[in-house]
Wavefront OBJ file of the C-alpha trace (Angstrom):
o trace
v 0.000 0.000 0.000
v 1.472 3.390 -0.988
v 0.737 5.743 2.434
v 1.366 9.399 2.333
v 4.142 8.635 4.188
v 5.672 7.030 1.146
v 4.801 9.368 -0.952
v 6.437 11.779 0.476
v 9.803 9.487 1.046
v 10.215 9.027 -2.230
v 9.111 11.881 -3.793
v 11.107 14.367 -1.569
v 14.559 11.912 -2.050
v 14.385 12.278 -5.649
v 13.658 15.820 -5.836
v 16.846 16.096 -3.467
v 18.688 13.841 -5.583
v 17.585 15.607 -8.899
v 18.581 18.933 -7.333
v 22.233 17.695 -6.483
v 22.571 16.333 -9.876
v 21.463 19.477 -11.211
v 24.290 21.235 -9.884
v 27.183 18.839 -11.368
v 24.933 18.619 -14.766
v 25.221 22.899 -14.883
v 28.737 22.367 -15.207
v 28.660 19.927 -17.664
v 26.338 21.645 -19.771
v 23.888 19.242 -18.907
v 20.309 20.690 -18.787
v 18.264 19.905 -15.497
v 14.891 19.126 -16.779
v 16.948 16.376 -18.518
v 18.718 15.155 -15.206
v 15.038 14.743 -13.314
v 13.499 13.079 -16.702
v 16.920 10.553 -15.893
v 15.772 10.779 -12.298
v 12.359 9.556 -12.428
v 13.358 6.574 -15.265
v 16.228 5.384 -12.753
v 13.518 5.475 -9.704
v 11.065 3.104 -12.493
v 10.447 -0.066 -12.838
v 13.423 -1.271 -14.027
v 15.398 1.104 -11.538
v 14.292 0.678 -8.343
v 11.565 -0.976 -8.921
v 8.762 2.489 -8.561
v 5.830 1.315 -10.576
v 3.969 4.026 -12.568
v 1.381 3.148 -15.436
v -1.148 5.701 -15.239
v -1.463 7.928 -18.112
v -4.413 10.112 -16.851
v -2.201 11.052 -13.885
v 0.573 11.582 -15.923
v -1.266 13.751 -18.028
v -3.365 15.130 -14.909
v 0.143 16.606 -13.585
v 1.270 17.716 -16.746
v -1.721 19.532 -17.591
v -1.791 21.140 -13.603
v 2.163 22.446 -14.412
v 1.775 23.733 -17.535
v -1.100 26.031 -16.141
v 1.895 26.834 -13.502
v 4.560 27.641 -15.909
v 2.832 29.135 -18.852
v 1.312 31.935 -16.519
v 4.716 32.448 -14.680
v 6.187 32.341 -18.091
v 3.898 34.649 -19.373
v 4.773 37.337 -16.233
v 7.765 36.773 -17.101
v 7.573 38.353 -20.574
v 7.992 41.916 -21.519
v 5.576 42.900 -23.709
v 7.488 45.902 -24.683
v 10.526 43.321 -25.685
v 8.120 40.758 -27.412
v 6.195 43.489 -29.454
v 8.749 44.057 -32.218
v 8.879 40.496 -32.811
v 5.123 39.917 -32.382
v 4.902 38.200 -36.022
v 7.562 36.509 -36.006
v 6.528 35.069 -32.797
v 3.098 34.312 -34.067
v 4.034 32.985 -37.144
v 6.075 30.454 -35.459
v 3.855 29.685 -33.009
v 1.229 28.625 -35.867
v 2.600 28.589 -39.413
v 5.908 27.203 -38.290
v 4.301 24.652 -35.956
v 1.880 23.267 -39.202
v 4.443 22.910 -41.363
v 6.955 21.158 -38.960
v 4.258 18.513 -38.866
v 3.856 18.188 -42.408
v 7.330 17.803 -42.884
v 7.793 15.446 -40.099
v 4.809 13.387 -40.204
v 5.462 13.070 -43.882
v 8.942 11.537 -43.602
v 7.871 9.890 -40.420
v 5.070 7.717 -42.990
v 7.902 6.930 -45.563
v 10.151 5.747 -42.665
v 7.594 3.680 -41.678
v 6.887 1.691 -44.646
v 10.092 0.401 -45.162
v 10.551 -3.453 -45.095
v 12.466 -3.667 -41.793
v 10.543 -1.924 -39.659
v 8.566 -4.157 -37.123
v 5.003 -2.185 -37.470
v 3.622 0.669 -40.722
v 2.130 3.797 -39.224
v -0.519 4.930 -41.649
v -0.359 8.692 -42.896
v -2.666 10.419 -40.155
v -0.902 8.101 -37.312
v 2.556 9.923 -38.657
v 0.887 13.069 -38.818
v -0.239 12.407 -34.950
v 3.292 11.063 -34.132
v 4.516 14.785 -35.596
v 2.023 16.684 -34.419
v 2.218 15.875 -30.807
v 6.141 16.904 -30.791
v 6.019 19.952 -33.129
v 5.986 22.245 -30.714
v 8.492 23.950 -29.119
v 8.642 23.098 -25.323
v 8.482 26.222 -22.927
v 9.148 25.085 -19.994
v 12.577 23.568 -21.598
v 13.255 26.714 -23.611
v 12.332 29.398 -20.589
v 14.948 27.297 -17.768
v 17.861 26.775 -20.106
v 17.159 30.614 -21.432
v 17.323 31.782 -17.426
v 19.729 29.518 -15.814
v 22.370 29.902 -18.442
v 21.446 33.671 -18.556
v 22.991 34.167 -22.418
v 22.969 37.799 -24.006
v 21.425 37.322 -27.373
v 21.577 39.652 -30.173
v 18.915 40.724 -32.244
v 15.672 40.705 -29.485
v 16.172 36.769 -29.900
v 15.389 35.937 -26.091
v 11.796 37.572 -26.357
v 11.305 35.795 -29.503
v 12.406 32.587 -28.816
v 9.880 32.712 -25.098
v 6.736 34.363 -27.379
v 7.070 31.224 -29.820
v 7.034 28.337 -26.839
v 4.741 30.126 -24.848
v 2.341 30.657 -27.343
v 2.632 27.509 -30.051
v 1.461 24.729 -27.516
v -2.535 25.906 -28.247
v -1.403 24.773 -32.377
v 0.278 21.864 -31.717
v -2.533 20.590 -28.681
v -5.466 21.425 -31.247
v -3.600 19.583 -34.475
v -3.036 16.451 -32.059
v -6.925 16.544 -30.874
v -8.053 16.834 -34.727
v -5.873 14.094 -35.957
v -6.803 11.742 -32.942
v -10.274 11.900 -33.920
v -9.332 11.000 -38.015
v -6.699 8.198 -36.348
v -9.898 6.849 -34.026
v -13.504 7.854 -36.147
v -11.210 7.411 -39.793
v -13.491 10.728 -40.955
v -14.124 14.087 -39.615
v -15.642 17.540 -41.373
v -13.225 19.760 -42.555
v -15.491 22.668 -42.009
v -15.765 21.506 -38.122
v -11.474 20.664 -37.878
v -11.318 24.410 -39.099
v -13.663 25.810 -36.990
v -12.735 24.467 -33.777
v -9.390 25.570 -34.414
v -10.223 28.835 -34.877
v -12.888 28.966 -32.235
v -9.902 27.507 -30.136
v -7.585 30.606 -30.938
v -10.320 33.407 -30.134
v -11.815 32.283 -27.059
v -9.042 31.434 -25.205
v -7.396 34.819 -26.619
v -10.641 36.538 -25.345
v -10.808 34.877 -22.215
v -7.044 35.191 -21.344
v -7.176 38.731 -21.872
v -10.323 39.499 -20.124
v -9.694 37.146 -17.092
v -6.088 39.100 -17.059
v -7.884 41.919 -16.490
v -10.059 41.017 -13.893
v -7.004 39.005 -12.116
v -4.940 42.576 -11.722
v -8.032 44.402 -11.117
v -9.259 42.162 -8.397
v -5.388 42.104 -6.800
v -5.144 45.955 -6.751
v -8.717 46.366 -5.107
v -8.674 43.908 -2.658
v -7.184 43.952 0.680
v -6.018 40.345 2.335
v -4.961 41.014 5.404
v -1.734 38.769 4.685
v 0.573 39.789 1.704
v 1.488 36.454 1.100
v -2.214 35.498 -0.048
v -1.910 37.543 -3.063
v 0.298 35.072 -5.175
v -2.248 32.751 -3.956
v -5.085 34.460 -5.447
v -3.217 35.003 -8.730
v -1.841 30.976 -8.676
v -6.101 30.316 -8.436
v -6.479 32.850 -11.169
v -4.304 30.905 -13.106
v -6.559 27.799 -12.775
v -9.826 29.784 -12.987
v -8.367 30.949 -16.925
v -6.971 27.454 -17.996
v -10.358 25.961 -16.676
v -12.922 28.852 -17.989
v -11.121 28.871 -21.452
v -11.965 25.022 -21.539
v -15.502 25.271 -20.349
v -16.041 27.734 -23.546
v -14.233 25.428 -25.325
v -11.625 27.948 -26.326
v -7.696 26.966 -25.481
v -6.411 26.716 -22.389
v -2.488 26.687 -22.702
v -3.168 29.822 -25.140
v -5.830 31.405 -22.031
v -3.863 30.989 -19.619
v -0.061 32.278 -21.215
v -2.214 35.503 -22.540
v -3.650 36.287 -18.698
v 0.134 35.532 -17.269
v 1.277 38.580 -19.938
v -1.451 40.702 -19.325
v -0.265 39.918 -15.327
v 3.090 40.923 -15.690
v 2.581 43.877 -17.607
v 0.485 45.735 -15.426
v 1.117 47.498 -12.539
v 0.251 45.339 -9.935
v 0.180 45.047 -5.892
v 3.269 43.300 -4.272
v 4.855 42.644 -7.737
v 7.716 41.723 -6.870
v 7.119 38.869 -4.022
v 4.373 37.574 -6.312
v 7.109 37.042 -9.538
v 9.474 35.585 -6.995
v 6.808 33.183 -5.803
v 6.010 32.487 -9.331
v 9.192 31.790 -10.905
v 9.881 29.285 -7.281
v 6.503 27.437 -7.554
v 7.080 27.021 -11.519
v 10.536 25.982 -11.172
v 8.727 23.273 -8.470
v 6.235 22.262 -11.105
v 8.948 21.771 -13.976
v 10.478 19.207 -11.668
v 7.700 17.031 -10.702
v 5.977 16.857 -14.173
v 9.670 15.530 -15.824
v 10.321 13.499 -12.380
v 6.779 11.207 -13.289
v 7.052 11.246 -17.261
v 10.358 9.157 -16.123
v 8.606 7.804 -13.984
v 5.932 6.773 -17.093
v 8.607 5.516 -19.201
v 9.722 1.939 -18.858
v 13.267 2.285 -20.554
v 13.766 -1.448 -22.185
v 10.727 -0.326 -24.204
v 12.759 2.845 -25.853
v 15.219 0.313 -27.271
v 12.864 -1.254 -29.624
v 12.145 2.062 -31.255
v 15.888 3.902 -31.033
v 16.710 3.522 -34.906
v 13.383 5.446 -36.139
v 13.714 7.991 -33.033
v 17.043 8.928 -33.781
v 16.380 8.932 -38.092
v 13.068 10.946 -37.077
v 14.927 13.199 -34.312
v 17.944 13.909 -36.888
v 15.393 14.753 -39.943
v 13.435 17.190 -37.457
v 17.003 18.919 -35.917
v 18.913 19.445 -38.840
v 15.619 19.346 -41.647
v 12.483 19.675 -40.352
v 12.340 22.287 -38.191
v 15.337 24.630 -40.214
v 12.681 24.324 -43.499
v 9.650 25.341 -41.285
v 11.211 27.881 -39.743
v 13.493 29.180 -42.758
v 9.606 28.809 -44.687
v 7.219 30.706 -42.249
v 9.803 33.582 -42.225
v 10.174 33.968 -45.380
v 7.485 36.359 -46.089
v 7.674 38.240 -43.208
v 9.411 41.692 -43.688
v 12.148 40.678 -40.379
v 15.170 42.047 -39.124
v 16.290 39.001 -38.058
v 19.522 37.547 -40.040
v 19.846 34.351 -41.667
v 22.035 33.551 -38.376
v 19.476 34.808 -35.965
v 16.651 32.292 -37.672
v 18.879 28.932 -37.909
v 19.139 29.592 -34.125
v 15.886 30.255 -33.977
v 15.632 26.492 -35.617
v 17.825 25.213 -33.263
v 16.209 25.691 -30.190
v 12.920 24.323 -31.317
v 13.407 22.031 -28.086
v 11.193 19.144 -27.192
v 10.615 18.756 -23.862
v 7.762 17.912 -21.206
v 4.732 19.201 -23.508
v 5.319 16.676 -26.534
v 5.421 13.799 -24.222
v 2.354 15.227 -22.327
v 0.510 15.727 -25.468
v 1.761 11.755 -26.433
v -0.133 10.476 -23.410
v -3.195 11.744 -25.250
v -3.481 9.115 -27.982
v -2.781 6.337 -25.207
v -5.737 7.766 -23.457
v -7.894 7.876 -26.540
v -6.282 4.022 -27.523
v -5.303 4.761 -30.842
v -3.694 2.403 -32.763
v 0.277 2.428 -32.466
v -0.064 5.078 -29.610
v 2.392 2.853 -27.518
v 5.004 3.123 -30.421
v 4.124 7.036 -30.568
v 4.284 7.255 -27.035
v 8.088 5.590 -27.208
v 9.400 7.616 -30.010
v 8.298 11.124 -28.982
v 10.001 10.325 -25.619
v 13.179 9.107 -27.108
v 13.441 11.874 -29.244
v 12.607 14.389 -26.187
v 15.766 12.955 -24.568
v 17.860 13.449 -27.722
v 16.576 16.834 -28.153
v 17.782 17.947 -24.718
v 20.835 16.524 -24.874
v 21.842 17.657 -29.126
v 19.998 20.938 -28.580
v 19.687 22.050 -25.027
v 23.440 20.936 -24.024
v 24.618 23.604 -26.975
v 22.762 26.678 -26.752
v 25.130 28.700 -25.380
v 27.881 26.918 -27.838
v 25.460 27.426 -30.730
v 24.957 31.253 -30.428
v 28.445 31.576 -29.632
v 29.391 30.178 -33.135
v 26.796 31.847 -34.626
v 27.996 35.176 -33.341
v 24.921 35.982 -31.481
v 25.966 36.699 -27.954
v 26.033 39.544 -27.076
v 27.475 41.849 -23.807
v 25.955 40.011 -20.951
v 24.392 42.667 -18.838
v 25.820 43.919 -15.702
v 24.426 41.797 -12.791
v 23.303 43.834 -9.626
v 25.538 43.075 -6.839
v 22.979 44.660 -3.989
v 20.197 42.302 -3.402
v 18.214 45.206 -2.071
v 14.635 46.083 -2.621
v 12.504 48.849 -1.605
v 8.916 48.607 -0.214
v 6.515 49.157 -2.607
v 4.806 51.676 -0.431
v 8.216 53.750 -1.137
v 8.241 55.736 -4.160
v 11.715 55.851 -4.912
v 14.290 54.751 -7.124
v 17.152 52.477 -6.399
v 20.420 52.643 -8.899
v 24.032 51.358 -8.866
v 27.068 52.853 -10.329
v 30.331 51.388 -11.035
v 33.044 54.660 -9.938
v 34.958 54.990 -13.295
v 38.253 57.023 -13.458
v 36.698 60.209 -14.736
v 34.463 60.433 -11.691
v 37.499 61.180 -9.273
v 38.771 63.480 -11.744
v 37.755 66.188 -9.071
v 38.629 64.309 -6.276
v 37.991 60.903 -4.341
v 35.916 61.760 -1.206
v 31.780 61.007 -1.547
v 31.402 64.702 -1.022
v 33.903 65.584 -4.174
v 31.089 63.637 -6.501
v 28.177 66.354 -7.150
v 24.907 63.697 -6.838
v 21.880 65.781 -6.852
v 19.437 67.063 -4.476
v 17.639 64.099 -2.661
v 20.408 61.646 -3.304
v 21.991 59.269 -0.684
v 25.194 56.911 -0.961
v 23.920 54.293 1.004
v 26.165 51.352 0.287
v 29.444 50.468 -1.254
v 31.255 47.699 -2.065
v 34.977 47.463 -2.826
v 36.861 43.562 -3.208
v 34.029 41.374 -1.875
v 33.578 43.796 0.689
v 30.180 45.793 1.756
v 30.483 49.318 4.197
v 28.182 52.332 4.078
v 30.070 55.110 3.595
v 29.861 59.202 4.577
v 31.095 61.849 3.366
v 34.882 61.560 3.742
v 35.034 57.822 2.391
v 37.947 58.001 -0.311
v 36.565 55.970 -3.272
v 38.531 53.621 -5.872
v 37.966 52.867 -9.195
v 35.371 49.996 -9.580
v 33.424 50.582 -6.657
v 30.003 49.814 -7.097
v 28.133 52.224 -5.395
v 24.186 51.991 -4.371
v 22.197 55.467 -5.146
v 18.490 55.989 -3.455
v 17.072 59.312 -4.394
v 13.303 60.339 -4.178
v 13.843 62.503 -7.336
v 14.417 60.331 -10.169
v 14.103 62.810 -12.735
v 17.033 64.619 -11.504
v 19.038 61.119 -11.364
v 17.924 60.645 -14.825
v 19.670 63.949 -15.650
v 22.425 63.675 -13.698
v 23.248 60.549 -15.069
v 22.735 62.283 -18.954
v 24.861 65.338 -17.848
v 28.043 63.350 -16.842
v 27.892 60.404 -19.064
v 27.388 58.076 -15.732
v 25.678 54.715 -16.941
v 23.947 53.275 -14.471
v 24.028 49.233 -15.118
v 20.594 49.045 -12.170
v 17.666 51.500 -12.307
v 14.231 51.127 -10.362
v 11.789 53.041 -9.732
v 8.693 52.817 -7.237
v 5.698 54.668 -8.490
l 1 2 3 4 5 6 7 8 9 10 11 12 13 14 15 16 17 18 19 20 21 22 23 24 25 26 27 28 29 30 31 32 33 34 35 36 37 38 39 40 41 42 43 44 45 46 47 48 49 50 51 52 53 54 55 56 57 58 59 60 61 62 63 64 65 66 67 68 69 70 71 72 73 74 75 76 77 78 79 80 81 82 83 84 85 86 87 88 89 90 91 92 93 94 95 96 97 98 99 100 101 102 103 104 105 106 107 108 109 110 111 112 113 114 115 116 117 118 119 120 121 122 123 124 125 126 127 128 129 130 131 132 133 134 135 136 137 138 139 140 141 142 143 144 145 146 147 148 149 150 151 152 153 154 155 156 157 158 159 160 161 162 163 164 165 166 167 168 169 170 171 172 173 174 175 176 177 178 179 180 181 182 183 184 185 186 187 188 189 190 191 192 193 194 195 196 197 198 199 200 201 202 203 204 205 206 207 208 209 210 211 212 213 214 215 216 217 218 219 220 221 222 223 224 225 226 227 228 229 230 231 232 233 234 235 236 237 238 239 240 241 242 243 244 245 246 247 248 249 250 251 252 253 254 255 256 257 258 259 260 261 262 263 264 265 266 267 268 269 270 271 272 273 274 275 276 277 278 279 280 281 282 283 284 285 286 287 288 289 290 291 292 293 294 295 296 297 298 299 300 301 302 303 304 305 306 307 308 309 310 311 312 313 314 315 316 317 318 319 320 321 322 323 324 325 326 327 328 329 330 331 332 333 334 335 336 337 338 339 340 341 342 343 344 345 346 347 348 349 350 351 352 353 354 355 356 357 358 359 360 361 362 363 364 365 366 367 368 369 370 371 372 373 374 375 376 377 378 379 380 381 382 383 384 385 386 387 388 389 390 391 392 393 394 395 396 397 398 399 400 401 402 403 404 405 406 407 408 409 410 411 412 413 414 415 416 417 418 419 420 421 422 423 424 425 426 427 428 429 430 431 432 433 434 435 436 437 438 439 440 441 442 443 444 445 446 447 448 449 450 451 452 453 454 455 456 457 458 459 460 461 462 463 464 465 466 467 468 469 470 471 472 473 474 475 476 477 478 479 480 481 482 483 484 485 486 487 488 489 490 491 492 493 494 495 496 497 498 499 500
């Protein structure tokens, strides 16, 4: 009998032993996500012996953190970064995602047919097989984006979060359509192309307006704990993934749309609500790739590794560079030739494609065991080919650029206080009038209040002698005049916030 008690024994000790793995595999290059998916198959069956066959939990959890990371993902995006690459994004995210499963299914049906494999896929089983991995994963793309914390040229960070963010709704609705053909053999065009677009708009719709009412609702109300607010935005989150069903509109697009209306408002405790956000997401990442190991039993992968790695090989280096190089094409962008073959190359599969391949084992369609098999192999190749050389990959393709300055004071101010908090790095020309506090000329309602020189922190007064490459912390209540300051003497402040 598996108590609570258990439960919470093993799932604690491999979410310890995933998160001290994690730290070896960041040195390596490794990506995490990958090292729990390896977590949860070692704790399986044939590892120690955990046994876990139940796809409507699997997909239960899956479907529970993507609602999670989606909206935190979807804070997490500045709109005012994403907007110049707002068709690109889109066209990705829809386009891009159609034809990669055209492409893919298509060479997925001829691989099938030859002589010496052990079972033929028909045409709309390849097509599923495609669709359910042509998406790119964002919970994959958004941790190896953050943790290695790469510079890209070209706006290609915003870009690259818009598209997996927003192209799960595609890739969920083209796997729903072709599970009904693969089951019922026949379905209405007119209805297929309906429901997809009745898919887009009302979960559009009902993202946006339940946005709305989610930052309305968190600005009005007063809890009488501050730590309830994320907790009325994490139930938000549910209310828009499960309202956007109801009216059968999408979902994953829902609730994505309400977590970037979230974080681009002005909003009540903003900050402790992000950081409990990005925390809870991070938890939710873990524990959906910890039981799709779990799901996995690892002899069966072995049966289906020549296909998986032709298929995962056609869809690196073919399948997804066409689609991408294709749904670009007649877009008026900026972005360079470069700029979209790395686009193409971190069209990572991750947790959603093996979520989304639970789905035809739920529906029993034919072959979904073999489906099931293949998208997961190719999810492990994926991370290991693509997510291991993102950094190494924009490096070569001369796309990183100057990483920005990282603040060195972990200091925040209330929200009730409307100032602004800013950091300076003392250059040479800033002593060239001397190198007391009281020799630099900050301006009227301006405050020193913390330096720190080799590793060390001190506040300082007005006689503290300064040295090239102090960082300095600036509060001031008049940010305007900080503005101009900084304008006035060429200072570039690498930190700038401001309470309003």
């Amino acid at each position: 009998m598996f108590t609570p008690e258990h439960f919470l024994l093993v799932g604690s000790s491999l979410i310890i032993l995933g998160l001290i793995l994690s730290r070896a595999g960041f040195k390596l290059g490794v990506p995490v996500l990958l090292l729990f998916l390896g977590v949860g198959m070692l704790a399986g069956e044939e590892g120690l012996g955990i046994s876990f066959n139940d796809t409507k939990i699997a997909q239960f959890v899956g479907v529970m953190a993507l609602t999670v990371i989606l909206f935190s993902g979807g804070m997490d995006t500045n709109f005012k970064d994403v907007k110049p690459r707002l068709k690109e994004g889109i066209s990705l995210a829809t386009v891009g995602v159609l034809l990669t499963t055209l492409l893919t299914g298509t060479f997925i049906y001829y691989l099938f047919q030859l002589e010496f494999m052990p079972i033929h896929l028909t045409y709309v089983q390849s097509l599923l097989c495609a669709a359910v991995m042509s998406s790119t994963d964002s919970a994959s793309v958004f941790s190896i984006l953050r943790t290695k914390e790469i510079t890209l040229k070209q706006n290609l960070r915003p870009t690259l979060e818009l598209e997996s963010g927003s192209n799960d709704p595609m890739a969920y609705m083209l796997t729903v359509i072709l599970i009904q053909l693969a089951s019922l053999g026949d379905i209405s065009t007119f209805e297929a192309v309906f429901d997809f677009f009745r898919q887009f708009i009302i979960g559009a719709f009902v993202g946006w307006g339940m946005g709305k009412i989610a930052v309305w609702m968190v600005n009005r109300i007063n809890l009488p704990n501050p730590s309830l607010y994320p907790i009325l935005l994490l139930a938000f989150s549910g209310l828009i993934f499960a309202s956007a069903y109801a009216f059968k509109g999408n979902g994953y697009l829902a609730v994505y749309i309400g977590g970037l209306i979230v974080g681009n408002s002005k909003l009540k405790f903003q900050k402790s609500v992000k950081g409990f956000f990005d925390g809870f997401a991070w938890l939710w990442q873990l524990i959906m790739f910890l039981t799709l190991g779990l799901l996995v039993v690892p002899s069966e992968l072995f049966h289906v590794a020549i296909p998986a790695i032709l298929i995962a090989l056609f869809l690196i280096f073919l399948g997804r560079p066409i689609a991408t190089f294709l749904t670009l094409l007649p877009i008026r962008s900026s972005l360079s030739n470069k700029a979209r073959l790395y686009v193409s190359w971190m069209g990572l599969r991750g947790a959603v494609p093996i979520i989304f391949a639970t789905y035809p084992l739920v529906a029993e369609v034919p072959n979904a065991t073999t489906i099931f098999n293949v998208v997961f192999f190719i999810t492990l190749l994926s991370l290991i080919i693509q997510g291991s050389t993102a950094t190494w990959m924009a490096e070569k393709l001369d796309l990183v650029d100057e990483p920005v300055q990282k603040r060195v004071f972990d200091v925040e101010l209330p929200e009730e206080i409307k100032s602004a908090l800013s950091e300076i790095i003392v250059t040479q020309e800033m002593l060239a009038y001397g190198n007391t506090l009281t020799d630099i000329p900050l301006p009227r309602h301006t405050l020193a209040v913390m330096v720190l020189r080799g590793g060390h922190y001190f506040i300082p007064s007005g006689t503290t002698e300064l040295q090239v490459e102090d960082h300095i912390l600036l509060i001031s209540d008049d940010q305007e005049a900080l503005l101009a300051y900084y304008e006035e003497t060429g200072i570039a402040p690498y930190r700038m916030e401001v309470n309003e």
